[in-house]
N, C-alpha and C positions, 0 to 999 in steps of 0.2 A: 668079199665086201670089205672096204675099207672100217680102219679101225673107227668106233664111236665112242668118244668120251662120253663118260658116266652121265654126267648133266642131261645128253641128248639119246641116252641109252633108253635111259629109267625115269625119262619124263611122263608125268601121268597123261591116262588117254582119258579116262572118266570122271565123271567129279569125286567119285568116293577116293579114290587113288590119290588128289592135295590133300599134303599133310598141313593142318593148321590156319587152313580159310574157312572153316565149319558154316561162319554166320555169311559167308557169300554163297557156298554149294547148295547149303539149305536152301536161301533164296531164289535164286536162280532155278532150282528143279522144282521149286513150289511156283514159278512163272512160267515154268514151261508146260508144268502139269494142268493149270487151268487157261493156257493160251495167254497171260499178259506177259506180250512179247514190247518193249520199248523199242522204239527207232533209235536210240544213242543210250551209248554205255559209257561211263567214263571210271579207268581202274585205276585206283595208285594206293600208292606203297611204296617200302623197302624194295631194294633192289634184290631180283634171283628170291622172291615169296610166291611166283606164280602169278604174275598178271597174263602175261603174255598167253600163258600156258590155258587160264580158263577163258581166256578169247577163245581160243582155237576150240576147245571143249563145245562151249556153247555155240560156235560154229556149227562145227558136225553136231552136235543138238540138233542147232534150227533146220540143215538142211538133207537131214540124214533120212533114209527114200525107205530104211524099215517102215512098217505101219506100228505108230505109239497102242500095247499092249497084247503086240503078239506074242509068241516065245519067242523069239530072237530079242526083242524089244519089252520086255515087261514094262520099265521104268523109263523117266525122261531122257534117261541115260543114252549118249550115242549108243550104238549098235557097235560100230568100228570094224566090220567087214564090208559094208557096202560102198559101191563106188563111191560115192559123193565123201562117206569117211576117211575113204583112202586116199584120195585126192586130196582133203584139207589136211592130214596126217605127214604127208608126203611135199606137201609146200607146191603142188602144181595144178590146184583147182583153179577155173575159169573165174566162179562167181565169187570166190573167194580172196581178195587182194589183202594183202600184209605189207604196209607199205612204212616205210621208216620214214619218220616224218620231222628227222635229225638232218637230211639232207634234201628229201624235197617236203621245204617248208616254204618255198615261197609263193605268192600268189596266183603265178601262173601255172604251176603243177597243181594248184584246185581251184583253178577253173576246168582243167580238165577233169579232175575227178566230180565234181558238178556236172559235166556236162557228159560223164561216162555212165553218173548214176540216173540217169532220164530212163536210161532204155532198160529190160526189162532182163532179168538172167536170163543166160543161156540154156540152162538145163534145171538148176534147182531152184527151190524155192523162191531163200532170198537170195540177194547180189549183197556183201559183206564186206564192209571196209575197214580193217583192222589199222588203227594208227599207232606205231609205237614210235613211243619217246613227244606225245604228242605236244609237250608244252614248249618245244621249240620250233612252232609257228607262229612264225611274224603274225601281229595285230591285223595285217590287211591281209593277208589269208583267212584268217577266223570269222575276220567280217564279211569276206567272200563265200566263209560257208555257210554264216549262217541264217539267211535265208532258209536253202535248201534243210538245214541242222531243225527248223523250226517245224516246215511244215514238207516233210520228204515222203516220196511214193512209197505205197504200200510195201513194196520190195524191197526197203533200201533198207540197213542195219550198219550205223556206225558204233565203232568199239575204238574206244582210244585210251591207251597203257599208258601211265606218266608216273615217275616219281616226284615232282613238283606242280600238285595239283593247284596249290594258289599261283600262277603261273599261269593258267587258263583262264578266261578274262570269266565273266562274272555271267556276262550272257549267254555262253555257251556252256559253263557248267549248270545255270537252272533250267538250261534244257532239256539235261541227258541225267538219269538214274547216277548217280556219284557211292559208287563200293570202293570203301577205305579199306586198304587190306592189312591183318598182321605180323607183324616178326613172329615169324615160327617159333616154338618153345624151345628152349633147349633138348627136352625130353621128347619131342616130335624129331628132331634132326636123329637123336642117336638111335631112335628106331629104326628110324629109314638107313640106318647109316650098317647099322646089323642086320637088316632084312639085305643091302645088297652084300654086304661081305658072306653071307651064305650064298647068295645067287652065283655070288664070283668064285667062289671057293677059296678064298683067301683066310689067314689065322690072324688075328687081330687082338690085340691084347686092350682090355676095358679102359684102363686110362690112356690109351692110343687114340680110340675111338670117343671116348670121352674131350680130348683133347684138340680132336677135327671138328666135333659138333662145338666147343666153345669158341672157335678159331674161325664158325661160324659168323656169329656175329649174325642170331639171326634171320640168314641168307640158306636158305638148302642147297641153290647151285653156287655157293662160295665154298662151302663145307664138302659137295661132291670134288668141285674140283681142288681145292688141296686133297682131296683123296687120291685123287687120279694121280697127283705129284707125287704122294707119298706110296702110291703100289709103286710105279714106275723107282724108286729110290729102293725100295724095298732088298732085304734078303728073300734068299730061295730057299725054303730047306723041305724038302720031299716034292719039290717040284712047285709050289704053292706058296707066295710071296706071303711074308711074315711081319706084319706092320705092329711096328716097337714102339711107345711114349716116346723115348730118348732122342731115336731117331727122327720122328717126326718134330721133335723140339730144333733138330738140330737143323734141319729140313727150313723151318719156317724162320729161323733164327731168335726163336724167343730161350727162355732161362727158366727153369723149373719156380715154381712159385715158394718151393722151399725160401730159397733165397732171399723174397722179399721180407720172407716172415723171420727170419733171424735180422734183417734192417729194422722192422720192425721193436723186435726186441733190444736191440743197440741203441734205438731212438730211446726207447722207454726206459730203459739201463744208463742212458745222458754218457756215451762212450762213445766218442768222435774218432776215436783212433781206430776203434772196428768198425765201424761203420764206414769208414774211405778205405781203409783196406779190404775189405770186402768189395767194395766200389771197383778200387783198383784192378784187384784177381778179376772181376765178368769184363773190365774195358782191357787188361791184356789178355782176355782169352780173344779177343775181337768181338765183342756184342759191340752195338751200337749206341750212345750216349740216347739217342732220339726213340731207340724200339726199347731201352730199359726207362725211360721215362715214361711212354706208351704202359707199358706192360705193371709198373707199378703204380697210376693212375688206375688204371683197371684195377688194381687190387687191392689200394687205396679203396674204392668204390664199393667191391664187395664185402669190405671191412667193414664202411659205415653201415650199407644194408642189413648185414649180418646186426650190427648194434641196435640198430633200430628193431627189427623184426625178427632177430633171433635166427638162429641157426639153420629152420627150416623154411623158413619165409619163402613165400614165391617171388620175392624181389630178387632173389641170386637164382641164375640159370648156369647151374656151373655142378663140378660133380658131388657125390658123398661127402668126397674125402677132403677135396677143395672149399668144401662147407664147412667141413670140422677145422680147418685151417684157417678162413677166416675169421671162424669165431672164436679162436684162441688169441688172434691178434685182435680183434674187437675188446678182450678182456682187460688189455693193458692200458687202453686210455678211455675217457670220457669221451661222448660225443661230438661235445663242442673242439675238443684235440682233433679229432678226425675228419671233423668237416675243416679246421683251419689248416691240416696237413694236404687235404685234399685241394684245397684251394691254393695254396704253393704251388705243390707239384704241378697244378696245372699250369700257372705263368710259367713254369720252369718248360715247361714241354713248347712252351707256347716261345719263349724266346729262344728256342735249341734249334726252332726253324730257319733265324736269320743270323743268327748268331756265329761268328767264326770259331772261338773257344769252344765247343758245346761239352767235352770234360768239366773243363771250370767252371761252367753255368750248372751243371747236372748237381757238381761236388758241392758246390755253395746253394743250392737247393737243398739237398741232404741237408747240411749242417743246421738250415737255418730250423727245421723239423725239431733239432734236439734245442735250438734257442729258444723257439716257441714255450718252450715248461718252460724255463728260466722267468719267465715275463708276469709279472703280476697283475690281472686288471685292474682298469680305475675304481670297476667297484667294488670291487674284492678289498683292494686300499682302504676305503672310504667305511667301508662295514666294519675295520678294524678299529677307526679313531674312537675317541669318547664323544658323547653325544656335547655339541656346543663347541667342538674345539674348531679354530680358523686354520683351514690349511695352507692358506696362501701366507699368511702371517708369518711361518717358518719357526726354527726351533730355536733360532738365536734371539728374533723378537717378541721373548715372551712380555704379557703385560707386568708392567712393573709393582704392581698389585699382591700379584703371587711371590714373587723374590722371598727367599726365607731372609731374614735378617737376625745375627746373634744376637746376645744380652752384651752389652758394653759398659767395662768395671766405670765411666765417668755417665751414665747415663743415670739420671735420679729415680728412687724407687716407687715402685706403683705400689698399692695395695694387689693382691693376687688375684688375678681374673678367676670366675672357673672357667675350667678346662675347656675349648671346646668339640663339638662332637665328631670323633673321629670320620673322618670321608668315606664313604664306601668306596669301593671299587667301579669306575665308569665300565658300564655294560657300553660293548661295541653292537652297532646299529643292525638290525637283520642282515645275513648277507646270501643272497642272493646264489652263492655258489654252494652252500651248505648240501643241497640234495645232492647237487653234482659232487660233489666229493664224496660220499657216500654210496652212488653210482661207481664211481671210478675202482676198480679192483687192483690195486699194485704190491697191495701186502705192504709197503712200509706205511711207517706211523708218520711220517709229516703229512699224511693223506687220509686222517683221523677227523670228521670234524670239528670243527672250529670250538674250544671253549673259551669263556672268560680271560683275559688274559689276567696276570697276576698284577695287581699295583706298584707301581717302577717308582723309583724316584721322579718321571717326568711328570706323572699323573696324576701324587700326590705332592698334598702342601704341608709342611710341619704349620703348627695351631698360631697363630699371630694372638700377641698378647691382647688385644679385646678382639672378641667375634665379631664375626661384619659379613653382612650375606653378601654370598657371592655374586660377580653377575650374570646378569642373564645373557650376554652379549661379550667379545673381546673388546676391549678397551678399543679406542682411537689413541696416537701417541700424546694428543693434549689431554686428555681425560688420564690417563697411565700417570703423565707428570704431575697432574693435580693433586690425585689421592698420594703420589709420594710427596708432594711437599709439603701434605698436608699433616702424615703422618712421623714425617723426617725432622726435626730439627736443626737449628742452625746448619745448612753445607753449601758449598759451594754451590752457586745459580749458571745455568746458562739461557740461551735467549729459545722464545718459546719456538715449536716445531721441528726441534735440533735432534738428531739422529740419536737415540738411547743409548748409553756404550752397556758395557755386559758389565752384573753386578759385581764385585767382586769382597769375598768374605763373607758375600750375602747380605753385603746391604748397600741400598744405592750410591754412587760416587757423586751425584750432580739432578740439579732440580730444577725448576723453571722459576721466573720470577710470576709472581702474581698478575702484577700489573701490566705488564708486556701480555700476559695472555690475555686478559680483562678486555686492551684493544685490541689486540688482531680481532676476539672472537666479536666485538662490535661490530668491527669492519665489516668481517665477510659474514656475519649477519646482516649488514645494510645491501652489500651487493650482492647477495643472493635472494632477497627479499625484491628488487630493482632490477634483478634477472627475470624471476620468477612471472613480476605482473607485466613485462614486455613478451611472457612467450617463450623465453629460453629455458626452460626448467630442465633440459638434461643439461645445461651449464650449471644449472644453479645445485642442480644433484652434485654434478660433481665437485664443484666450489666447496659445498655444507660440508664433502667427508675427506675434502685434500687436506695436505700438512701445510700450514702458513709458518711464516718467519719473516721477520723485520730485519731485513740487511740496509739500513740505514737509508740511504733514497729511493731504495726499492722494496714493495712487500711483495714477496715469492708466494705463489701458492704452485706447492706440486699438487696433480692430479691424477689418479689413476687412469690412464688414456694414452696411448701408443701414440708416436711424433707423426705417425704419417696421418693421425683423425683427430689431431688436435686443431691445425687449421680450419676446419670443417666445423668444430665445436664450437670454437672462439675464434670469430671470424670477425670482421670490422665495425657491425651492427654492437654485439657485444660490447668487445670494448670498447666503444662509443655511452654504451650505459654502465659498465664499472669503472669510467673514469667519473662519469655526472655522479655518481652514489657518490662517491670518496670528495668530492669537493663540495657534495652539500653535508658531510658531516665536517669539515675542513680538514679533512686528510689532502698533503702536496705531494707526498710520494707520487711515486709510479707502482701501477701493479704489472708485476711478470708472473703468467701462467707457464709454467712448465710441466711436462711428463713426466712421470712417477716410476714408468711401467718395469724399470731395470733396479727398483728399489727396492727390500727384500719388506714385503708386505705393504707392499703401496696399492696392489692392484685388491687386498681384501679391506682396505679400510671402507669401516659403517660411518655412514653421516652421524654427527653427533644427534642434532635433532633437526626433524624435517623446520621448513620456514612455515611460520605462521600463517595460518589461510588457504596456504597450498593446494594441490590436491591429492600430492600425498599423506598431508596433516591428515585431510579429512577421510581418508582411507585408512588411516592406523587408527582412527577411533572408532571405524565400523567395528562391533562383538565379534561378525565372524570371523574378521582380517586378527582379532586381537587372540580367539580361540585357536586358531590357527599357527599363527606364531607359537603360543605355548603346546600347543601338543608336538610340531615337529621343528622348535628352536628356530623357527625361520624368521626372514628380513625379508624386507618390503624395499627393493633395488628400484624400480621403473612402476608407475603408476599411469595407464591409461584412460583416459576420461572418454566415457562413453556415452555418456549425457548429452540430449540433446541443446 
């Protein structure tokens, strides 16, 4: 007899014989045992789980000529010596058709099968139509069958195998029984995988075998048949083929997972020069850029599981040792590291497929794993600042408020303030990554959590000679000028809205004039007021907290708002009503609005104070809106009116 690969050696004949379909065998012999036989079966699953395999079963079930409960027959279990077994075992029963239905799918091969199932079996029971691969029949075959599929003679028994059961239109799945089947265990595959290596008399070493059941994937006839590649590869030694891990790695062309797990530690060590050398050594031993991306996704994979669920979790189907391996790479980053590596590696495997470079795709995938620590998040940043500080405002525009300024030998003498009360230290905001870092196991101390930081020069203010509460809020650049000229004596003025320069000796170079500010802030008090009651209030928002200046036939108002939506903002209507504002208080200027957005704290300026009447006046005097504000330092940006 010609040779039989393993797949079709040691397929099961019974139902107890599938390994890892338990909640389909059980059903199935509890239907057979009290007669609820269905006309339509529909199986799917994973590919090589045994759909095909409990068709046939239940085949020789229905039509198997023992009598249910003799001794040959205790159980619903075929018999598997009587003709009718033999014939469906053997692929040449009458009543029995297996028809692949990948190639006749079209609607004329079932009509015939329609008009073959009228007539009555030949010899057994039922007449039995096995369809595999059934979800590739055309829409007008289905509708062809199902008529027949609804209301079929007593004799007829459809079974149809698909791995894409949504695929099947809707009608003929609520007609027929639907058994989902599952991925075999890991730990089902390597049983079966030692019960035949005694059958065969072959020497197999555990992580060999270990090694075909995860190579798996799964599939039992995936894992038989890399079996069958790797006896056929095999050494001889006393007559009896000797199946090696190494060999078999070398066989399938994957790389010991040692491997990954020293990348691993190179990641986490921020060493780029081991890490591509390493790289380098697997691409000239000849691996493939595309099956070492494969292969360290996968263990990328078992990493995260392992983290989540720990080392024995049923979420990793893989061996002892391979467990103890991922969970010492799990120990070296956090979570959240391993799901964002995992999510690289996969674009990387994912462009290795079109990609002509696929080295230099792979390598700069690596690298970018060790970038990823380098990178700090937003909110990790933001938990670090002091509570109230503006970030957009930047570290060169500080308000002109805080500026230390010296004692100057011609400045006249005060009486002595007392002192006042030293500043504590600003606590940074909860952060969000505290447990995570905690989690995270690296042994160095930059991965300590987060304490207080210590008081810097930036943070603190030497005591200004009278006390004065601070505010609650950053300054706008016209309020910043105010309080300095108020507190500055005689210095040089410039014109209001004018870029701050940097203090220098610690005390301001230049002031605004009063009166210049006195108007602008009329002004664009009038025309935001004149926005306001037309309907425009995101113009007049952003009017109230842009920087104005008087350039002599023109008043500039920048505003924080990008050039491509400032058309959109102040559009013709607008300027139509802040020209009418300006010339009913007898302003002849021109006003030019301009973008802010390139201005180092233009885009975090606060309105000075909302417009009179508003409705977001009338929303900062609501108690909640005002207890709000003081418990988490907020602003009131955009107010929607929800009033009927």
């Amino acid at each position: 007899m010609a040779y039989q690969v393993l797949a079709r050696k040691y397929r099961p004949q019974r139902f107890s014989d599938v390994a890892g379909q338990e909640h389909v065998t059980r059903t199935l012999l509890n239907a057979l045992a009290q007669g609820r036989i269905a006309h339509g079966y529909i199986f799917s699953g994973h590919r090589g789980i045994g759909k095909t395999t409990i068709a046939r079963i239940l085949a020789m079930a229905l039509n198997c000529r023992t009598e249910l409960g003799s001794a040959e027959r205790p159980t619903p279990e075929p018999c598997g010596i009587c003709d009718s077994c033999e014939e469906i075992r053997n692929s040449n029963s009458v009543d029995v058709l297996e028809i692949d239905a990948a190639t006749n799918r079209g609607i004329d091969e079932i009509r015939e099968l329609r008009e073959a199932a009228r007539y009555r079996p030949s010899r057994d029971r039922y007449k039995i139509y096995i369809l595999d691969e059934a979800h590739q029949i055309t829409d007008a075959a289905f509708n062809a069958l199902l008529k027949t599929l609804e209301e079929p003679p007593d004799h007829v028994v459809f079974m149809m195998a698909t791995t894409e059961p949504e695929n099947i239109p809707q009608t003929i799945r609520s007609r027929c029984q639907h058994y989902s089947f599952h991925a075999v265990r890991f730990d089902d595959i390597l049983a079966q995988l030692r019960a035949i290596t005694t059958e065969e008399s072959l020497v197999a070493e555990d992580a060999a075998l270990a090694l075909l059941a995860e190579a798996g994937d799964g599939s039992m006839r995936d894992a038989l048949s890399i079996m069958d590649q790797a006896i056929a590869s095999a050494s001889i030694e006393a007559g009896r083929p000797h199946l090696e891990a190494e060999a078999i790695r070398e066989l399938m062309g994957t790389v010991p997972n040692a491997v990954f797990e020293r990348l691993m530690e190179s990641i986490s060590a921020n060493q780029s020069a081991e890490l591509i050398e390493e790289v380098n050594r697997l691409l000239n031993a000849g691996n493939s850029p595309v099956q070492l991306a494969r292969q360290f996704v996968r263990y990328l994979r078992n990493t995260l599981m392992s983290r989540i669920g720990g080392e024995n979790t049923e979420l990793l189907q893989i061996s002892p040792d391979e467990r103890a391996r991922a969970a010492r790479s799990a120990m070296l980053f956090s979570e959240e590291d391993i799901t964002r590596f995992l999510q690289i590696m996969l674009r990387t495997f994912d462009e290795l497929n079109y990609r002509q470079e696929q080295r230099f795709h792979l390598e700069l995938g690596l690298i970018k794993l060790i970038h990823l620590q380098r990178l700090l998040p937003v909110e990790e940043f933001l938990s670090q600042l002091p509570r109230g500080a503006s970030l957009a405002s930047g570290s060169s525009a500080r308000p002109a408020a805080t500026a230390a300024r010296p004692a100057s030998a011609s400045a006249p003498s005060r009486p002595a303030a007392p002192p006042a009360r030293p500043q504590e230290p600003p606590k940074p905001a909860f952060s969000p990554f505290e447990a995570d870092r905690n989690r995270k196991i690296t042994g160095s101390a930059e991965e300590t959590p987060a304490t207080t930081p210590a008081p810097t020069p930036e943070m603190t203010t030497p005591p200004a000679p009278i006390a004065e509460a601070a505010p609650s809020r950053p300054l706008t650049p016209m309020e910043s000028a105010s309080r300095a000229a108020e507190s500055i004596p005689a210095k040089p003025s410039i014109s209001v809205g004018q870029v701050q320069p940097e203090c220098t000796n610690g005390a301001l170079a230049l002031a605004p004039e009063p009166q210049a500010k006195a108007d602008l802030e009329r002004i664009a008090q009038t025309i935001c007021e004149a926005l306001e009651r037309e309907g425009h209030s995101t113009a007049a928002v952003l009017l109230s907290s842009g920087r104005w200046t008087d350039q002599g036939k023109t008043i500039q108002a920048e505003v924080a708002i990008k050039r491509v939506m400032l058309g959109l903002t102040f559009n013709t209507e607008s300027e139509k009503i802040c020209k009418a504002a300006m010339q009913g208080i007898g302003v002849t200027q021109k006003l030019s609005v301009v973008p802010g957005e390139n201005l180092p704290g233009s885009g975090a300026a606060r309105p000075a104070s909302p417009v009179s009447g508003s409705i977001q006046a009338a929303a900062l005097k609501d108690p909640l809106v005002k207890k709000s504000q003081e418990l988490f330092d907020a602003e009131v940006r955009s107010v929607l009116d929800l009033r009927e």
